[in-house]
C-alpha positions in Angstrom: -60.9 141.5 64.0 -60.5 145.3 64.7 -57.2 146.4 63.6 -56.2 147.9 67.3 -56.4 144.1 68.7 -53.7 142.8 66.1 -51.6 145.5 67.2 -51.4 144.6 70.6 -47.3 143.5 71.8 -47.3 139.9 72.7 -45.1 141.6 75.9 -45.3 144.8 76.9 -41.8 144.6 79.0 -40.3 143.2 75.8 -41.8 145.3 73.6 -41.1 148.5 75.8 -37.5 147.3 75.6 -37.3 147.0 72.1 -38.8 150.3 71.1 -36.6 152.4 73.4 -33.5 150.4 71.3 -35.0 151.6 68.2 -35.6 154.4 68.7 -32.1 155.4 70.6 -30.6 153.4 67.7 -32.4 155.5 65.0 -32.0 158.9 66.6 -28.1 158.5 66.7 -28.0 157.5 63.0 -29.8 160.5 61.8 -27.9 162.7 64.3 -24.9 161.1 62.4 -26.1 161.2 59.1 -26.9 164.8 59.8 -23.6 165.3 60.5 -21.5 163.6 57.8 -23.8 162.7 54.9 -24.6 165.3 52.5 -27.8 165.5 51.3 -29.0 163.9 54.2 -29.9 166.4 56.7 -32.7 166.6 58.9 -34.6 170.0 59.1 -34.2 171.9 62.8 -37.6 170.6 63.5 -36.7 166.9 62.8 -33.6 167.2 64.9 -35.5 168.8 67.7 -38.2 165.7 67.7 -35.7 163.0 68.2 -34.8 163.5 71.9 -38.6 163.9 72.8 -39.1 160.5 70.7 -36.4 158.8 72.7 -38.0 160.0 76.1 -41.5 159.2 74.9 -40.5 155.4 74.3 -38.5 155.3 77.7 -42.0 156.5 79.5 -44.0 153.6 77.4 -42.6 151.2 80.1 -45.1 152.6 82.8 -47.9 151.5 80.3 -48.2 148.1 81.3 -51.8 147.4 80.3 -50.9 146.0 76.3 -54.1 146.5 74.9 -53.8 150.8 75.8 -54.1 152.4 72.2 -50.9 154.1 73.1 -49.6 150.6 71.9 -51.8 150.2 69.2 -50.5 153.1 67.9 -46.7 152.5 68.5 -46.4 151.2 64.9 -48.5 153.2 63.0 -46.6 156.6 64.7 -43.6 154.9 63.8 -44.7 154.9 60.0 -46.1 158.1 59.4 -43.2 159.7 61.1 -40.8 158.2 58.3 -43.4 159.3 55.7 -43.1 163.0 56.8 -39.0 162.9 57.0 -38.9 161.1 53.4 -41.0 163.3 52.1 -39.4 166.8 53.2 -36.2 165.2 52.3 -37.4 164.7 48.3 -34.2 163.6 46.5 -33.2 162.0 49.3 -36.2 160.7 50.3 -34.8 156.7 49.5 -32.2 157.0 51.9 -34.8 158.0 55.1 -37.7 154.8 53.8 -35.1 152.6 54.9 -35.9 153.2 58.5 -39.0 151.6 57.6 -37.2 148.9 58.9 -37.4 149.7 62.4 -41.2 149.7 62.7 -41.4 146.5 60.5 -38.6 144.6 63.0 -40.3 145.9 65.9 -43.5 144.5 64.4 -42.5 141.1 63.7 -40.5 140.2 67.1 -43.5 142.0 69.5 -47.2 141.4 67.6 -48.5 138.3 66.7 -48.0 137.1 63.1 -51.5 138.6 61.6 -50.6 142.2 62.9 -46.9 141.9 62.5 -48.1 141.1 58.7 -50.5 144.4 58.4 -47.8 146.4 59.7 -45.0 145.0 57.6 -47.6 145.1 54.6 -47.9 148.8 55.7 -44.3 149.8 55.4 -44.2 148.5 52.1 -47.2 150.6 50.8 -45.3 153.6 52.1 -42.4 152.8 50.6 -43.8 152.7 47.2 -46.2 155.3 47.4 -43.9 157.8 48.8 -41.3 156.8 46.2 -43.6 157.1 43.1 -45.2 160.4 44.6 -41.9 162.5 44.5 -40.1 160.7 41.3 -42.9 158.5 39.0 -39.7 157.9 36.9 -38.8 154.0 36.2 -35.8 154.1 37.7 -37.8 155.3 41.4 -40.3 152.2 40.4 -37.5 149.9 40.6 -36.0 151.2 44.0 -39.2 151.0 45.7 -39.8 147.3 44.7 -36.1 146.7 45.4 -36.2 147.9 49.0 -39.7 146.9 49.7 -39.2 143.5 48.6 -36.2 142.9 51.3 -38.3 144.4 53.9 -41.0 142.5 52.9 -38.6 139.3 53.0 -36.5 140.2 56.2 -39.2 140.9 58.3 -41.7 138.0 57.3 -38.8 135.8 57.7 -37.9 137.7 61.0 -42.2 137.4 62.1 -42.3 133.8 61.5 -39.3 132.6 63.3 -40.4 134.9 66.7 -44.1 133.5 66.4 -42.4 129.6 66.6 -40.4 130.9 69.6 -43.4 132.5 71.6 -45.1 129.1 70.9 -42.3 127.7 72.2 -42.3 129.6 75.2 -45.9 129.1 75.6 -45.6 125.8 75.8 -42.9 125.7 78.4 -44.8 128.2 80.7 -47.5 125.7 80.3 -45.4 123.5 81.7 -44.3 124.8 84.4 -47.3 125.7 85.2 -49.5 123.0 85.7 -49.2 119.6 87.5 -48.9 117.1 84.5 -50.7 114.5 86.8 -53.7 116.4 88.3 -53.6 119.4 85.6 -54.1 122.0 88.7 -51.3 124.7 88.7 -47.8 124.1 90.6 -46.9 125.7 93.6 -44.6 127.9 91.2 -48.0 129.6 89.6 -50.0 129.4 93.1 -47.5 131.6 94.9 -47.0 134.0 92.2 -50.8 134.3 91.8 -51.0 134.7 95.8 -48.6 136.7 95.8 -49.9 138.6 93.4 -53.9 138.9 95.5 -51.8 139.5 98.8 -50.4 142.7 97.3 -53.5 144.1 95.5 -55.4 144.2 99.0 -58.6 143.3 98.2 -61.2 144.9 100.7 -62.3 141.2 101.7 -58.5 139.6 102.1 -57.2 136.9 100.5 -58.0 133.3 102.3 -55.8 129.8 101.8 -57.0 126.5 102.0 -54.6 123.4 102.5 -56.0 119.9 101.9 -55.0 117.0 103.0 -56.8 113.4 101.8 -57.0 111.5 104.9 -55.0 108.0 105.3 -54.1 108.4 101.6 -51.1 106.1 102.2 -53.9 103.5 103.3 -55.1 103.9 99.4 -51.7 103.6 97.8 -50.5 100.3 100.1 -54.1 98.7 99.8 -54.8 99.5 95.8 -51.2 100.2 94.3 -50.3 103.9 93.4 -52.1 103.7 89.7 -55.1 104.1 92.3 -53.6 106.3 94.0 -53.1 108.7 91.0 -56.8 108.1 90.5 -57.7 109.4 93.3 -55.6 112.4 93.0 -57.0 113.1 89.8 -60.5 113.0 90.4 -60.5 114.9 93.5 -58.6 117.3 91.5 -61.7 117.3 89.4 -64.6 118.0 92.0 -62.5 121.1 92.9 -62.2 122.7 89.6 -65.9 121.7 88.5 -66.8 123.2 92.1 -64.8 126.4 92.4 -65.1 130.3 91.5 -63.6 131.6 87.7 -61.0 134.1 90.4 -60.2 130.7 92.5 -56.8 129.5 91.8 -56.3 125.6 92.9 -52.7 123.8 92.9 -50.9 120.8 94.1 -48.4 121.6 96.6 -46.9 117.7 96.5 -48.3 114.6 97.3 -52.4 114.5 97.8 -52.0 118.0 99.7 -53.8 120.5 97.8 -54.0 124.2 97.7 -57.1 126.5 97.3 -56.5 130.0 97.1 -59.4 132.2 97.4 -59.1 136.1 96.4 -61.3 139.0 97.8 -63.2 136.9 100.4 -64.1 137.1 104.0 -62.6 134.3 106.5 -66.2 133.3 107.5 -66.8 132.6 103.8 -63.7 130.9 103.3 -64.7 128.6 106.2 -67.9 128.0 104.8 -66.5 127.3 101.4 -63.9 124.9 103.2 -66.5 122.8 104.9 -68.6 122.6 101.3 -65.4 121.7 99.4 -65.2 118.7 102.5 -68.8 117.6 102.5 -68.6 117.5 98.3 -65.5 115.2 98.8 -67.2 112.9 101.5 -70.2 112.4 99.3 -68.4 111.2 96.1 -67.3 107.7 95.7 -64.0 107.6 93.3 -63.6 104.7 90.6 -60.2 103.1 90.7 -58.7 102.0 87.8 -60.0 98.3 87.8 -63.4 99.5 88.8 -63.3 99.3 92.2 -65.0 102.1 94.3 -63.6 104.4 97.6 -65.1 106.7 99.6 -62.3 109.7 100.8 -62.1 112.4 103.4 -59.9 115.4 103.4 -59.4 117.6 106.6 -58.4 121.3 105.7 -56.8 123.9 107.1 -58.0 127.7 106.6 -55.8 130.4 107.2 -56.9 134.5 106.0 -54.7 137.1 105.0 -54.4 140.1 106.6 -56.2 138.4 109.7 -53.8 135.6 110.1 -50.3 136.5 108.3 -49.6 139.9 106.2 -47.3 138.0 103.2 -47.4 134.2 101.6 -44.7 132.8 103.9 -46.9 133.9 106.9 -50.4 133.1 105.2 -48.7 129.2 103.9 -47.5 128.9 107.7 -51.1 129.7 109.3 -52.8 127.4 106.8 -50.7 124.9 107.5 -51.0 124.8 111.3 -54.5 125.0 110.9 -54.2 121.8 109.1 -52.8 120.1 111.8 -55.3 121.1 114.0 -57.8 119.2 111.6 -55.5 115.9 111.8 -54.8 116.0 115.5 -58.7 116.8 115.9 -59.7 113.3 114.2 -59.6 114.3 110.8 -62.3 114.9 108.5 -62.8 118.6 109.8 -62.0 122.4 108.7 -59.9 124.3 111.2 -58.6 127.7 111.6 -55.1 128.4 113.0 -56.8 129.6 116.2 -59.5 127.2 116.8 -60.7 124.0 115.3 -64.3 123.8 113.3 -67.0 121.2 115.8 -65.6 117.8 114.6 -67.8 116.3 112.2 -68.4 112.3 111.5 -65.6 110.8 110.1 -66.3 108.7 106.6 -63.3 105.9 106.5 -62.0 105.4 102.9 -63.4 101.4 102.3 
């Protein structure tokens, strides 16, 4: 795996925030230390990088695309740039290796474990390179390994407790993301991801499709809701083994489904409604104690920007389009303007 891709922040938001803190944090000690400790100085031209530093990582937050170099590079800056102060500093080249720390912490809360290893595995190096390079003595050997070695501890122990917590978090957004039942996404996900396609504008709109199973009730009463949840779940099926990669498909509640379609026409969105209908019709689902149905589904398709300019609008459209499919017969595709020619209706058996 190239090195670049293991150095790629797990969140750029995060990670943005926690190099600006760094940063701010380590430009104030060595102002400081400047200031009080002796010996510990920082040349005119070190002093005069610090505020440029500081801005640079407040302007990283409008790089939102994580696998940019620029991020890549974030740690290994970090490095070399304590390299160069411990060695102008010589005899007090010890006291400037411990902000080796700050690229190592930053590694192991934002990467994920392999890079936050080869970057905390890199700040050890330098530490022990740079150490032996100005002062081979025995004494310098035994700093290096001293301060390395807690690095080396901290930070591992610091990487391996953040890689459990983003698996945590993983796993909740997982969550509460999908329908447990059906495995298509919630209505949480499916309106941030519509969201989402409304603002970007594609040049062929963004079109919604609501679908509703016809008499589904009629299922649950007659076969007991275990057949229901059948039901549910295979339809879920014919959709997702029947849809476009960019298609997003969720369950809004009960057996009504959602189908959102980025970057495409409302002609083809009706067309793609009234294939998603006949491929329903055709199937006959399996109920739990082997039993057989044949369902319908009448949908409603509404098209952003021809029929609403936001969700709310676009959610509202599809959904009166649905009712024109119900109060048409059922069994049809409808637009919020006119209903699709009513087609012959297949009665679940």
């Amino acid at each position: 795996m190239p090195v670049r891709s293991l150095l790629v922040p797990r969140d750029v938001a995060g990670a943005s925030r926690a190099l600006f803190a760094l940063t701010t944090v380590s430009a104030l000690v060595l102002v400081v230390a400047s200031l009080t400790i002796a010996g510990a100085c920082l040349p005119w031209w070190g002093l005069s990088l610090l505020l440029p530093v500081v801005l640079a990582s407040r302007a990283l937050r409008r790089v939102t695309d994580p696998r940019s170099w620029i991020w890549s590079a974030v740690p290994l800056i970090g490095i070399a740039l304590v390299i160069v102060l411990a060695c102008t500093a010589r005899g007090q080249c010890w006291w400037y290796l411990q902000f080796l720390f700050f690229p190592a912490t930053y590694a192991a809360r934002q990467l994920r474990r392999r890079g936050a290893m080869l970057v905390i595995g890199g700040c050890a190096a330098a530490i022990l390179v740079v150490t032996l390079s100005l002062d081979p003595a025995r004494n310098a050997l035994t700093e290096s390994l001293f301060l390395g070695g807690v690095l080396v501890a901290t930070s591992t122990r610091l990487a391996a407790t953040g890689e459990r917590i983003a698996t945590l978090l993983d796993q909740l957004e997982t969550q509460a993301s999908k329908d447990p039942l059906t495995g298509l996404v919630t209505r949480r996900r499916l309106d941030q991801l519509a969201t989402a396609a409304i603002a970007a504008q594609p040049a062929h709109g963004v079109a919604m499709v609501l679908l509703d199973m016809d008499n589904f009730k009629t299922i649950n009463d007659r076969f007991g809701h275990p057949a229901g949840d059948a039901v549910l779940v295979q339809v879920s099926q014919l959709l997702q083994h029947n849809s476009r990669s960019g298609d997003v498909i969720g369950r809004l509640g009960g057996d009504e489904i959602a189908v959102l379609l980025p970057d495409m026409p409302l002609a083809t969105a009706l067309t793609r409604a009234e294939a998603i209908r006949e491929h329903i019709c055709a199937h006959r689902l399996v109920l739990p104690d082997g039993d057989a149905v044949a369902v319908s589904v009448s949908a409603g398709v509404a098209h952003a920007p021809t029929d609403a300019v936001d969700l709310r609008g676009l959610y509202a459209s599809a959904d009166r389009a649905l009712y024109r499919s119900k109060n048409g017969g059922r069994n049809q595709v409808s637009t919020p303007g006119a209903p699709t020619r009513p087609v012959l209706r297949q009665r679940p058996a």
